[in-house]
C-alpha positions in Angstrom: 130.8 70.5 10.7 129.8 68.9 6.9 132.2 66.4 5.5 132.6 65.7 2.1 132.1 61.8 1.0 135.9 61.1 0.9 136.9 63.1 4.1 134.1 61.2 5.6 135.8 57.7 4.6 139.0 58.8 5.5 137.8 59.9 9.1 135.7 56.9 9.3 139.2 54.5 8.5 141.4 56.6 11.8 138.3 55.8 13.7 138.2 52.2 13.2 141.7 52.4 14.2 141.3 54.2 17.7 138.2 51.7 18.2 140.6 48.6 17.7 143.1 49.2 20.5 140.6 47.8 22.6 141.7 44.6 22.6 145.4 45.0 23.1 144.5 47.6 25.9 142.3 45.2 28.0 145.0 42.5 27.5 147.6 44.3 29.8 145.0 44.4 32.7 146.7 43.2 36.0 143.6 42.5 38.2 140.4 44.2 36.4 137.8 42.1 34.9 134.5 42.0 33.3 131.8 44.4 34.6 134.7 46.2 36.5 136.5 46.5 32.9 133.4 48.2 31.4 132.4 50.4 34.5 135.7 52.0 34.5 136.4 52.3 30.3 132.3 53.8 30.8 132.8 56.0 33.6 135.7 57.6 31.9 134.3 58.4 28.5 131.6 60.6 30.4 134.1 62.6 32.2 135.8 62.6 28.6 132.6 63.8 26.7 131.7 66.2 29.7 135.0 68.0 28.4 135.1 67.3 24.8 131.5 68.2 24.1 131.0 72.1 25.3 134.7 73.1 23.8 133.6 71.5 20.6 129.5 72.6 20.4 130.0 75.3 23.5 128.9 75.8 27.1 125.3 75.6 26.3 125.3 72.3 24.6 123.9 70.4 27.3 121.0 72.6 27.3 120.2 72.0 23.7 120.2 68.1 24.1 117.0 66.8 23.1 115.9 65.3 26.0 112.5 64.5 25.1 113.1 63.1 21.9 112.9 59.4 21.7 115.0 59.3 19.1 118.0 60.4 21.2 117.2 57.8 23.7 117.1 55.1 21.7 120.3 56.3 20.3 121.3 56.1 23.5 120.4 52.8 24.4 122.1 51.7 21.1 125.8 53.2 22.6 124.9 51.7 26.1 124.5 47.9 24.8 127.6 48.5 22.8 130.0 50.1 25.3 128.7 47.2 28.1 128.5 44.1 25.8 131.7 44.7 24.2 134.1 45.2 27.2 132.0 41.9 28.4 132.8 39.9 25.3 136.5 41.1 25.5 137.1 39.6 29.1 135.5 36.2 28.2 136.7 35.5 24.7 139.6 36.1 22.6 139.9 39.1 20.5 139.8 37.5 17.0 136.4 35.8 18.2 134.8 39.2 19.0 136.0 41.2 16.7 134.7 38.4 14.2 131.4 37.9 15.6 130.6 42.0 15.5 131.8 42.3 11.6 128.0 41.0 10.4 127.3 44.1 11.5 126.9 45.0 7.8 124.5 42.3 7.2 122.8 43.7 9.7 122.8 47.2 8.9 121.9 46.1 5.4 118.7 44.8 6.2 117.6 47.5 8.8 118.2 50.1 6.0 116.1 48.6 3.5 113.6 47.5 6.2 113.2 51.4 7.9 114.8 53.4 4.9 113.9 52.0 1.9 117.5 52.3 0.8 118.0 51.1 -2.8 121.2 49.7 -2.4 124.1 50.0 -5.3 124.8 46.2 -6.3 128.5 47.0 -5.7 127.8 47.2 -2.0 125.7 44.1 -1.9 128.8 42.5 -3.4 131.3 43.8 -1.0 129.1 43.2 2.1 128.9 39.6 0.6 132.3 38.9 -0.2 133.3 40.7 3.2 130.8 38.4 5.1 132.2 35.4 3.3 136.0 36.7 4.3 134.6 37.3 8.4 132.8 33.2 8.0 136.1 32.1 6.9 138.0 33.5 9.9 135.0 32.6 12.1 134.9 29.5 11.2 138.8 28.8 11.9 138.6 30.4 15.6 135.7 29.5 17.4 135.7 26.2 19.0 132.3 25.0 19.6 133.5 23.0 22.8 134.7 25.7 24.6 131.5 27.1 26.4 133.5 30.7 27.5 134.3 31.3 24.1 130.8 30.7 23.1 129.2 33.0 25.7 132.1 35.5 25.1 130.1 35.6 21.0 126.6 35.8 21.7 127.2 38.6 24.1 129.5 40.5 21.5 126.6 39.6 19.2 124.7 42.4 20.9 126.9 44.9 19.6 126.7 44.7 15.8 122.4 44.3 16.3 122.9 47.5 18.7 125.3 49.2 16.2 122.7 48.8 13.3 120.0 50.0 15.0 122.2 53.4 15.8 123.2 54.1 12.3 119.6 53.4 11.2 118.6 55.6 13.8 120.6 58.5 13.0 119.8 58.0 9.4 116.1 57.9 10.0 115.8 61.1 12.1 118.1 63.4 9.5 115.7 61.9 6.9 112.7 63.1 8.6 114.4 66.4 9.0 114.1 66.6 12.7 117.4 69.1 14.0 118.0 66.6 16.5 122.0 66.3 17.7 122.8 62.8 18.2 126.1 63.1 19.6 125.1 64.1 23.0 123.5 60.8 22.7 127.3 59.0 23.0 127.7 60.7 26.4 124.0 59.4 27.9 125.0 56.0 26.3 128.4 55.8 28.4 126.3 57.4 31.3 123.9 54.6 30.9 126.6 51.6 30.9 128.5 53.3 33.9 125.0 53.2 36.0 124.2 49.7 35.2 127.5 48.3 35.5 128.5 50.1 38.7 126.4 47.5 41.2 128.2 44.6 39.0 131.7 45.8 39.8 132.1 46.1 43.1 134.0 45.3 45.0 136.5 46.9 42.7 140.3 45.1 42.4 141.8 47.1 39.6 145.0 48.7 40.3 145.9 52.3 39.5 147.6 50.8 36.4 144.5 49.1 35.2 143.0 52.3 35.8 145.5 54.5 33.2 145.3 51.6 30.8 141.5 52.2 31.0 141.1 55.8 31.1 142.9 55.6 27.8 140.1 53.6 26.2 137.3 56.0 27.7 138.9 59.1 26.2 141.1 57.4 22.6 139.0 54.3 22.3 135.8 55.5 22.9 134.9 59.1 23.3 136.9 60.5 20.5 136.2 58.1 17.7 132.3 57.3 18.7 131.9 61.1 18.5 133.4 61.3 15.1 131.7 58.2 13.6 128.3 60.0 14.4 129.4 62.9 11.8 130.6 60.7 9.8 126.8 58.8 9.7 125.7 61.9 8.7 127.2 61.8 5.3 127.9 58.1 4.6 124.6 55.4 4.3 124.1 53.5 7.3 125.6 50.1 5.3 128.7 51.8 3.4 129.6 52.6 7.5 129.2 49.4 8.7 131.0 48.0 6.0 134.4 50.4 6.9 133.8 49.6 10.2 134.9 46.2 9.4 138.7 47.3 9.2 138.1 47.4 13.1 138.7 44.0 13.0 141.8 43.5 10.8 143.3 46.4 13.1 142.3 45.1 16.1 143.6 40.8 15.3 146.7 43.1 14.1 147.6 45.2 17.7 146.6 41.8 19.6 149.0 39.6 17.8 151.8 42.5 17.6 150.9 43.6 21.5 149.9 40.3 23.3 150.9 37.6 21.5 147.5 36.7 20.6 148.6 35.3 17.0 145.8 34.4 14.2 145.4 31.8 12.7 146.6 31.4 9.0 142.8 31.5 8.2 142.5 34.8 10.0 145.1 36.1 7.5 143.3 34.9 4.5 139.8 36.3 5.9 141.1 39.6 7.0 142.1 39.9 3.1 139.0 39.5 1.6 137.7 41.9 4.3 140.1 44.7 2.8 139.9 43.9 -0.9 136.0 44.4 -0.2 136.3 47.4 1.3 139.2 48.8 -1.2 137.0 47.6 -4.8 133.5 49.5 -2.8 134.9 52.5 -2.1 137.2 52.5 -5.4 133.8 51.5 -7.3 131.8 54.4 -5.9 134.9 57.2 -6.6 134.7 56.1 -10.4 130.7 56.9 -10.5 131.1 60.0 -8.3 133.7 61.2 -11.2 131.3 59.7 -14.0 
């Protein structure tokens, strides 16, 4: 499947979406927390994927996964540290302060790229990811307090997600570029395979409820298998920053469904952040349709 630039933004904006019902989701838990949380949301994206993958590539995909390529490990590594650290964050800090924490992903990204691809980045990007950074320090700034030691654990371990999440999109930027015919999506269900192995001894004994159980089997298939499998075809034809940078609309989604879904209201500063987020994201990808046309 090849995407055209503006179907691969649009895809890219629905799975931002699916990723941000996270936080609303994990805020209707009855009795599951932290590793539990993440073993569960892990374990059911693999029996997700298990389905998903052979109807969509056919019976003999797991035959073709590159299994000695380290490439596709590292790529899996990269899904592991973000499915684990996330949930993590989620169940120690509010949803504002994680989702806020894992928008310099851009930044990030930025740097990687110019570091391992030599990307020569349009200054209209540099601008947005700027402006967009300065909208996420705004809202950062408002939300974390630096007294509360949970809440400051909760961000350095959602920290790991936006380094982890850079180092995937470089990674499946820098093995297309060296025109190796490696399939990274496989790599999504050894990621969750991963997190579901390491979290499993951290878990027991278990005390969700069959409820918590739906509410998390929703996440493994909407939240996480579906959308992570459709942001790797969307790295494909987007550059690893421009991704990062619509990824940020995860987090003025996701403040959105928490407020509206569990009462987890923003602060006016959130508001004013999230704006500047979308206004940088709008004037990018408005900027680079015009020179597409010229």
């Amino acid at each position: 499947m090849q995407l055209r630039h503006g179907q691969a933004v649009w895809l890219m904006v629905a799975v931002t979406l699916m990723w941000s019902i996270a936080g609303v989701v994990t805020r209707q838990l009855e009795h599951a927390r932290s590793f539990e949380v993440t073993f569960w949301r892990s374990l059911f994206t693999v029996l997700s994927l298990v389905v998903i993958l052979p109807l969509w590539q056919g019976p003999g995909v797991f035959r073709r996964i590159h299994w000695r390529s380290g490439w596709f490990w590292l790529s899996s590594l990269c899904w592991s540290v973000m499915f684990t650290a996330f949930m993590v964050a989620l169940t120690l800090a509010s949803v504002a302060n994680v989702l806020i924490t894992m928008s310099i992903g851009p930044l990030i990204t930025a740097l990687l790229a110019r570091i391992a691809l030599h990307h020569r980045l349009p200054l209209r990007t540099w601008l947005a990811i700027a402006a967009a950074g300065a909208g996420i320090a705004w809202m950062y700034g408002s939300q974390v307090s630096l007294g509360n030691g949970r809440e400051l654990i909760g961000a350095l371990v959602a920290l790991c997600v936006p380094i982890a999440g850079a180092v995937q999109w470089t990674v499946d930027q820098r093995s297309q570029a060296h025109g190796e015919s490696i399939d990274l999506v496989p790599s999504v269900l050894a990621g969750a395979a991963l997190s579901t192995l390491v979290t499993l001894p951290l878990a027991v004994p278990f005390a969700a409820v069959p409820r918590d159980i739906a509410w998390l089997g929703l996440l493994g298939l909407v939240q996480l298998a579906i959308p992570c499998v459709l942001s790797v075809l969307c790295a494909r034809v987007l550059k690893a920053p421009e991704v990062s940078l619509l990824a940020l609309l995860e987090v003025v989604f996701g403040i959105a469904l928490a407020w509206l879904g569990a009462n987890e209201a923003p602060a006016p500063t959130v508001l004013t952040g999230g704006s500047v987020v979308i206004g940088a994201l709008l004037i990018n990808e408005w900027l680079a349709w015009r020179e597409r046309r010229v």
